[in-house]
Legacy VTK file of the C-alpha trace (Angstrom):
# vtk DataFile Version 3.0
C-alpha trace
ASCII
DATASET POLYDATA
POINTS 417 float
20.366 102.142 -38.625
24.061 101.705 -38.933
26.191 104.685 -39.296
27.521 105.151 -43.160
31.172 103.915 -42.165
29.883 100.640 -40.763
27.294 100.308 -43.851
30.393 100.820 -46.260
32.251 98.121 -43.675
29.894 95.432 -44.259
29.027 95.926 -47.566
33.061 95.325 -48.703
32.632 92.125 -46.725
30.123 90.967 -48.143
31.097 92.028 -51.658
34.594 89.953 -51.089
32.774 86.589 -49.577
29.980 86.500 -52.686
32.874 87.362 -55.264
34.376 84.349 -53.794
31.439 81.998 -53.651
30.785 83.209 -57.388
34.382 82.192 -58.651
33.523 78.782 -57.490
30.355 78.364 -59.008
30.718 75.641 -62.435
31.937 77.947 -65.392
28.270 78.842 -67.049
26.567 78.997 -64.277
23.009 80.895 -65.120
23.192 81.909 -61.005
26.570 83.240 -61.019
25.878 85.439 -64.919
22.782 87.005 -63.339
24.579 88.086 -60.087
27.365 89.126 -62.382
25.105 91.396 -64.830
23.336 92.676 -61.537
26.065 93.861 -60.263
27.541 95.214 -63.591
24.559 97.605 -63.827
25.146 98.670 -59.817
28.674 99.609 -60.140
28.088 101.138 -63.173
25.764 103.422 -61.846
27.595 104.419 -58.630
30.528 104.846 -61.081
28.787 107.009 -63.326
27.192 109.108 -60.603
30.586 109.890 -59.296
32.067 110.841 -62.666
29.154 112.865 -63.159
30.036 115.435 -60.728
33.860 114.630 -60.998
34.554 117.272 -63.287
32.074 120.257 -62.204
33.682 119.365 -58.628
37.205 119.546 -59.175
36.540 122.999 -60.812
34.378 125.464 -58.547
36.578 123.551 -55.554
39.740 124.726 -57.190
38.521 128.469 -58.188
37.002 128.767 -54.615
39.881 127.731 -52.921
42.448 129.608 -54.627
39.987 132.741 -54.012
39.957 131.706 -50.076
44.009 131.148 -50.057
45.102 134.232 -51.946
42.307 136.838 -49.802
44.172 135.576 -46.837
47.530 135.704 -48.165
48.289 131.885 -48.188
48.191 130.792 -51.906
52.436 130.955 -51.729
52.929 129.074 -48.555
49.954 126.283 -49.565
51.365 126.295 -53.033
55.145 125.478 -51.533
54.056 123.198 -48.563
51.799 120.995 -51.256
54.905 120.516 -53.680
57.454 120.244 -51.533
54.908 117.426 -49.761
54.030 115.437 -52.566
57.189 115.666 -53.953
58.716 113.983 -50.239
56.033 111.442 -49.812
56.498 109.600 -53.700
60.744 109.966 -53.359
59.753 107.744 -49.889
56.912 106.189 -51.827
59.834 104.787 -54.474
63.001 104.203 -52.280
61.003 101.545 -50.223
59.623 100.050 -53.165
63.276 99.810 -54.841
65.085 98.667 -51.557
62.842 95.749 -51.258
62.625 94.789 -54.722
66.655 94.074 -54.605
66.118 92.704 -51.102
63.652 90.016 -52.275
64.338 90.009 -56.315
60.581 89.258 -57.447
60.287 87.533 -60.907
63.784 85.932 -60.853
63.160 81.713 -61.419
60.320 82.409 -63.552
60.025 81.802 -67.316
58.097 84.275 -70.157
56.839 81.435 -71.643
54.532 81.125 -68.885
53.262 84.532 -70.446
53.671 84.087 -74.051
49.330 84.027 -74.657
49.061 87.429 -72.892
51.967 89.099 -74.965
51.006 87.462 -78.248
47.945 89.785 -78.272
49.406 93.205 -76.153
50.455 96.034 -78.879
52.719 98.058 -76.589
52.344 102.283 -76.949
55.702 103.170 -77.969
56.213 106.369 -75.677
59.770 107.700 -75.154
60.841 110.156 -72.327
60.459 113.469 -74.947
57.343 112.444 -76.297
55.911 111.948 -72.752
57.034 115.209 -72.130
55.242 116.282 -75.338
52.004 114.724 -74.548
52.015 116.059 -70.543
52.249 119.829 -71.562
50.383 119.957 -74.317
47.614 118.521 -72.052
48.116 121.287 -69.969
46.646 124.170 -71.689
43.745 122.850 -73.534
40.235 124.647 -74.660
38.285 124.927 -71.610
35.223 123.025 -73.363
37.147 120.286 -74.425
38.625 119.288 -71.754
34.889 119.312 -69.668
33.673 117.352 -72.223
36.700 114.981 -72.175
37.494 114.824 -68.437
41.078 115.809 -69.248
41.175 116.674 -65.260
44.895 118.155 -65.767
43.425 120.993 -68.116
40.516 121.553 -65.785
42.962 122.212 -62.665
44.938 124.645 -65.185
42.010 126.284 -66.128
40.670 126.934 -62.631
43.775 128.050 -61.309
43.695 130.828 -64.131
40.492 131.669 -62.922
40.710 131.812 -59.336
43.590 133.831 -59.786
41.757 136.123 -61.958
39.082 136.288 -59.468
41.223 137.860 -56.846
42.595 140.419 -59.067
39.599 141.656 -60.569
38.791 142.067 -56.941
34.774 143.604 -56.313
34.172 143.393 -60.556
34.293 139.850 -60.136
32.401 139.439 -56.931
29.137 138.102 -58.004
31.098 135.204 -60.241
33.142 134.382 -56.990
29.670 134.041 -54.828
27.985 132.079 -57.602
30.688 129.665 -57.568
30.702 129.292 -53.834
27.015 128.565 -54.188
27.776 126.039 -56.362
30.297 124.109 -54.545
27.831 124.378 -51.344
25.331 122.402 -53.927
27.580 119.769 -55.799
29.058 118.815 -51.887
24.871 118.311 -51.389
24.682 116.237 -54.544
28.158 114.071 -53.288
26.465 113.354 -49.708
22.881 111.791 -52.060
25.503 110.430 -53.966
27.078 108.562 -50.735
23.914 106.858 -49.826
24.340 104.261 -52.603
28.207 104.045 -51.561
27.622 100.493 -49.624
25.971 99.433 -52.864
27.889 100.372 -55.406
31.346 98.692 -53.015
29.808 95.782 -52.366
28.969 95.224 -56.696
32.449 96.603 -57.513
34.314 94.555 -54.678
32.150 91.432 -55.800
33.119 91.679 -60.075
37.014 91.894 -58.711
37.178 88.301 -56.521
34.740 86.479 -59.363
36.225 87.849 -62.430
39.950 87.049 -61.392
42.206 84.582 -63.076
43.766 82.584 -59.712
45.665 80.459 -62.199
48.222 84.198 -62.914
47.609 85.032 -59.659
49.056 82.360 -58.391
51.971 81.918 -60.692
52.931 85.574 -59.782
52.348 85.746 -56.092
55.645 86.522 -55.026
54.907 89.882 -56.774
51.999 90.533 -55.585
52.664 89.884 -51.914
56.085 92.248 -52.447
54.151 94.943 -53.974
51.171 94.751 -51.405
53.572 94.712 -48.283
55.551 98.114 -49.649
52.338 99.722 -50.543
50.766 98.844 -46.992
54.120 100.061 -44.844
53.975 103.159 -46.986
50.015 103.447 -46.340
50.598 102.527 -42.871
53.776 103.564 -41.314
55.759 105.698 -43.590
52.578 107.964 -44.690
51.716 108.112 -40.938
54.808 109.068 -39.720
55.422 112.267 -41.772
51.805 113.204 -40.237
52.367 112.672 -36.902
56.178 114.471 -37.256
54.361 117.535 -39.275
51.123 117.870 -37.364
51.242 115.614 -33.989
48.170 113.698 -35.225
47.438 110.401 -34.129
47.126 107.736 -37.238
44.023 106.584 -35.516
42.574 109.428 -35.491
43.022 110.038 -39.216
41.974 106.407 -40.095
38.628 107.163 -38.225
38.467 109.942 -40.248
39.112 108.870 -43.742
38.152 105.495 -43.851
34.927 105.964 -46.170
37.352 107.465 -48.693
39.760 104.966 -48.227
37.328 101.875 -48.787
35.735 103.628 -52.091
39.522 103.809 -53.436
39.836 100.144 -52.585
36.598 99.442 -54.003
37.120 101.497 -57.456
40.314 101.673 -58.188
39.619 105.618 -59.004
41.768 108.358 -57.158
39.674 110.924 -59.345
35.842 109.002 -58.666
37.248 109.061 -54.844
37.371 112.985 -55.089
33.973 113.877 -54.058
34.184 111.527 -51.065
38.121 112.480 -50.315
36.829 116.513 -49.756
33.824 115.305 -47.811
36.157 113.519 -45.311
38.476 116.179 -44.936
36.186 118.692 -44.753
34.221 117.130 -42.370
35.994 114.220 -40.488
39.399 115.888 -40.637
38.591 119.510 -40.250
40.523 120.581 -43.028
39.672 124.061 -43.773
37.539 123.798 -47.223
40.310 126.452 -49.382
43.039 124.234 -48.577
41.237 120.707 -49.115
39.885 122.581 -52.333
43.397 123.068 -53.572
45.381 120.208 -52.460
42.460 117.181 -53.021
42.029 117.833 -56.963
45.623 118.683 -57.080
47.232 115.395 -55.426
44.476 113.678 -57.209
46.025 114.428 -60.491
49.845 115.048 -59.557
50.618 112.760 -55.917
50.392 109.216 -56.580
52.602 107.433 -54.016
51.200 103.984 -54.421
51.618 104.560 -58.414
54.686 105.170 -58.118
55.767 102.752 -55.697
54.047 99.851 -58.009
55.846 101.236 -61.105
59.502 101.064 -59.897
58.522 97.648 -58.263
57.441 96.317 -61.592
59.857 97.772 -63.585
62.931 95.596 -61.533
60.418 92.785 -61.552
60.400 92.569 -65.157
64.171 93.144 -65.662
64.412 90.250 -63.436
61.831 88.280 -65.448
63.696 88.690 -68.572
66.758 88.172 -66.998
68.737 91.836 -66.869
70.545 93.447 -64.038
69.807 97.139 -63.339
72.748 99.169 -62.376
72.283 101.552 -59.596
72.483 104.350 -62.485
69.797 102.391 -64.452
67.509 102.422 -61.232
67.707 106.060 -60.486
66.868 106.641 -64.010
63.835 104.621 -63.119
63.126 106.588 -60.212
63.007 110.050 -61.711
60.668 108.211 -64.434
58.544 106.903 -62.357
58.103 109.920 -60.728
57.322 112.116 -63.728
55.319 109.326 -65.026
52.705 109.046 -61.674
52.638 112.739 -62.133
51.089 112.651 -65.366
49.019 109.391 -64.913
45.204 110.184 -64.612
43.328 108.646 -61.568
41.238 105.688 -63.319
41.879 102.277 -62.711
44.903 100.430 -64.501
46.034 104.275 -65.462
49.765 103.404 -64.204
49.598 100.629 -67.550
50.732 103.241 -70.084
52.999 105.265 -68.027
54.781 102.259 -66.927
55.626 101.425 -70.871
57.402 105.168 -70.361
59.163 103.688 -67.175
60.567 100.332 -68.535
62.042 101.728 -72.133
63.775 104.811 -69.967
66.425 101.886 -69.222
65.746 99.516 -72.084
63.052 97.183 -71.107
60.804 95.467 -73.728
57.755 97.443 -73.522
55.657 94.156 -74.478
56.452 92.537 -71.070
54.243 95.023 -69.763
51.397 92.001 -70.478
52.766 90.337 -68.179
50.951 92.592 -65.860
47.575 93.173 -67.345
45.989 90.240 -65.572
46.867 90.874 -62.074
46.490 95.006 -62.348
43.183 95.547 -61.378
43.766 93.910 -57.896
47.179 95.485 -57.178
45.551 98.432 -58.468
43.305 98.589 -55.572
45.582 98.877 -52.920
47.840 101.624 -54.719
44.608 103.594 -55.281
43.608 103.621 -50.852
47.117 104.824 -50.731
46.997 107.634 -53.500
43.780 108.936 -52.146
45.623 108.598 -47.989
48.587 110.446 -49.281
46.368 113.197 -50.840
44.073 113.266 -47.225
46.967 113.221 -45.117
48.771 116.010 -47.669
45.725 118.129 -47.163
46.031 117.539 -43.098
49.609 118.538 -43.273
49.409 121.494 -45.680
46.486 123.235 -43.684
48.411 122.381 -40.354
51.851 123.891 -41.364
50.299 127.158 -43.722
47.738 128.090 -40.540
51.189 127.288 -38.001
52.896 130.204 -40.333
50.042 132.582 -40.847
50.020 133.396 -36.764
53.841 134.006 -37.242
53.486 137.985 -37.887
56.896 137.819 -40.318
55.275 135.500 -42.327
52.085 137.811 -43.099
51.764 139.538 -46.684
LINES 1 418
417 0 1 2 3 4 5 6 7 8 9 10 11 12 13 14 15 16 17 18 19 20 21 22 23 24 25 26 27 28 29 30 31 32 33 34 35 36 37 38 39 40 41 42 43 44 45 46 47 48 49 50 51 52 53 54 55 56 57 58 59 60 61 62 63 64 65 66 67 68 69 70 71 72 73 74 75 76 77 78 79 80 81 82 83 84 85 86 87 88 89 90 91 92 93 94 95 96 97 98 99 100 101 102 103 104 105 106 107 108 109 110 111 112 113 114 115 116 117 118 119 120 121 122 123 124 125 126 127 128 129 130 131 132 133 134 135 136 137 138 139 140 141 142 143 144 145 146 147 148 149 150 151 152 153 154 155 156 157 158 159 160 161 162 163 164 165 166 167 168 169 170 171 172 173 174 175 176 177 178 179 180 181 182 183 184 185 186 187 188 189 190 191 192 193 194 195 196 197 198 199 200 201 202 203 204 205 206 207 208 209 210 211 212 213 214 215 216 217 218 219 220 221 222 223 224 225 226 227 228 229 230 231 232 233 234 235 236 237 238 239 240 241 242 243 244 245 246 247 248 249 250 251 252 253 254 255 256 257 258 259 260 261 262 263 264 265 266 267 268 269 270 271 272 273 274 275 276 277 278 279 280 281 282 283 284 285 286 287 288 289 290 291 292 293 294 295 296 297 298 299 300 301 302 303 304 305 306 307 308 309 310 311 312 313 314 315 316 317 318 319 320 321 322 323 324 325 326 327 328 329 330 331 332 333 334 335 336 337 338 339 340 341 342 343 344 345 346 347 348 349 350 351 352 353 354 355 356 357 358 359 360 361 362 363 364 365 366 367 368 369 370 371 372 373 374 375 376 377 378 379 380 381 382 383 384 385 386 387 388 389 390 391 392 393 394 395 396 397 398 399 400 401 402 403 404 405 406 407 408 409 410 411 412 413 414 415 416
């Protein structure tokens, strides 16, 4: 029996080569709707199982490790060493995507009319820098219930910071909560590894809906694009991502690669930073031997707040549509978009396509039309699967780094609380 990593393997294989021999198939073909609906109801499911235990995951992970971190005196040093990380990797993340969008100037030749069907129906959501600003925070602190029931996964962080917090300084009165949720991380991680048996299943349907479903027609017209945007993504994913783990930790990019591919490939595969989760802890847990506090902490964190490759695609689409519609950023114009594009992959949730309403943030911070955000509807789900493998690797290497550096300063005896 193959191992799960070579199951996943061959499954994504496969699932790209049918998707292909379906797109091909005579439009109406009874063969190619059946295999269509089957695999529908498969992804579906895997889908579904993962957001099932998205939510109850992210929580007791995030109360247990901020218990962990703060009874050994780390939750300062983890809670620096994951900012000042993420906040390092998606400044990278957007100067390489900005450098070679002037280098190669993707969009400039072609016309909007080529667009003009997809824009006639888009209604653009009119959000401007203080109204983003408006929505993020007051999607911070939101009833508990609500935001369970909602899978706001911002509020749920918030809420499980509070308490994990107040589990440490309620100290032995809250003792028995802080063992029950222990227990129930130790159960949901036993419910994610069930859940990963149907992983090679649920790729292969998901990979196979992408490659049928596409419109090669866009594709095509807008390849320049999409090349640009998946060569930046891939040397951040792998050279500029690996780089700041070998320099922080001496780890060998192989050797992580090994480790997190199965998280990797479901990110490809779904499109879903946040459906990833459950996977991402198992391989860094596991694979990586991240200690389970800090992959607790950082995981749901980065999952919500470090998106490198959403990022990276939003300032590379923002001067691609300026030079669509014919308008030359100044240098001011394109820092502006790269502190926007930073707050807005902060505040984007980690579904597929959910870069398509921050970016409308992005392009109206220096006066693009909103509406030519259609232009990128049709080819978003597959860039979208690239940015996601390199969200969830920035949030696996993160969690290598920060448990690296805060253990490095724990054994330095000025650094102990």
């Amino acid at each position: 029996m193959p191992s799960l990593n070579r199951q996943i393997l061959i499954a994504a294989c496969l699932g790209l080569a049918l998707g292909w021999l379906l797109s091909i198939l005579p439009e109406g073909s009874e063969t190619a709707s059946a295999v269509l609906y089957a695999s529908t109801l498969v992804s579906s499911a895997f889908l579904g199982l993962l957001r099932m235990i998205l939510i109850p995951l992210i929580f007791t992970s995030i109360v247990v490790g901020v218990a962990n971190l703060q009874a050994h005196h780390q939750v300062h040093r983890v809670w620096v060493i994951t900012l000042c990380y993420f906040v390092i990797t998606v400044s990278l993340a957007m100067l390489v995507a900005l450098l070679a969008a002037n280098w190669f100037e993707p969009g400039a030749g072609l016309s909007l009319q080529l667009f003009a069907e997809a824009m006639a129906d888009f209604e653009a959501r009119q959000l401007t820098l203080p109204e983003f600003f408006q929505h993020f925070f007051a999607n911070l602190f939101q009833n508990p219930f609500t935001a369970f029931s909602t899978n706001n996964i911002l509020s749920v962080v918030v809420f499980a910071l509070f308490i994990g917090i107040a589990l440490v300084a309620g100290g032995e009165r809250f003792s028995a909560i802080g063992e029950l949720m222990r227990q129930m991380l130790d159960m949901l991680l036993l419910i994610t590894g069930w859940i990963m048996r149907l992983a090679p299943l649920g790729i292969l349907a998901l990979l196979l809906r992408l490659v049928a479903e596409q419109d090669a027609a866009l594709l095509l017209t807008v390849l320049g694009f999409i090349v640009l945007v998946f060569a930046t993504t891939l040397f951040h994913g792998v050279v500029v991502l690996p780089g700041v783990l070998y320099l922080a930790t001496r780890r060998s990019p192989l050797w992580f690669w090994r480790g997190a591919r199965e998280a990797l490939i479901t990110a490809f595969a779904t499109s879903s930073s946040a459906a990833t989760l459950p996977i991402s802890m198992r391989c860094a847990q596991h694979n990586l031997g991240v200690r389970q506090g800090v992959a607790g902490f950082v995981l749901p964190l980065g999952a919500t707040m470090n998106m490198d490759g959403t990022a990276l695609y939003e300032a590379a689409a923002a001067l691609f549509v300026a030079n669509l519609v014919g308008i030359e950023l100044s240098f001011g114009q394109q820092m502006v978009v790269f502190f926007t594009a930073m707050i807005a992959s902060t505040g984007a949730p980690g579904i597929p396509s959910s870069g398509m309403v921050t970016m409308v943030m992005v392009l109206q911070a220096v006066g693009l039309p909103a509406e030519a955000i259609a232009i990128l509807l049709p080819i978003d789900r597959v860039l979208d699967t690239i940015r996601t493998a390199v969200n969830v690797e920035g949030d696996l290497i993160g969690s290598v780094v920060v448990d690296h550096l805060a253990a490095e300063q724990a054994e330095n005896p000025r650094d102990r609380v």
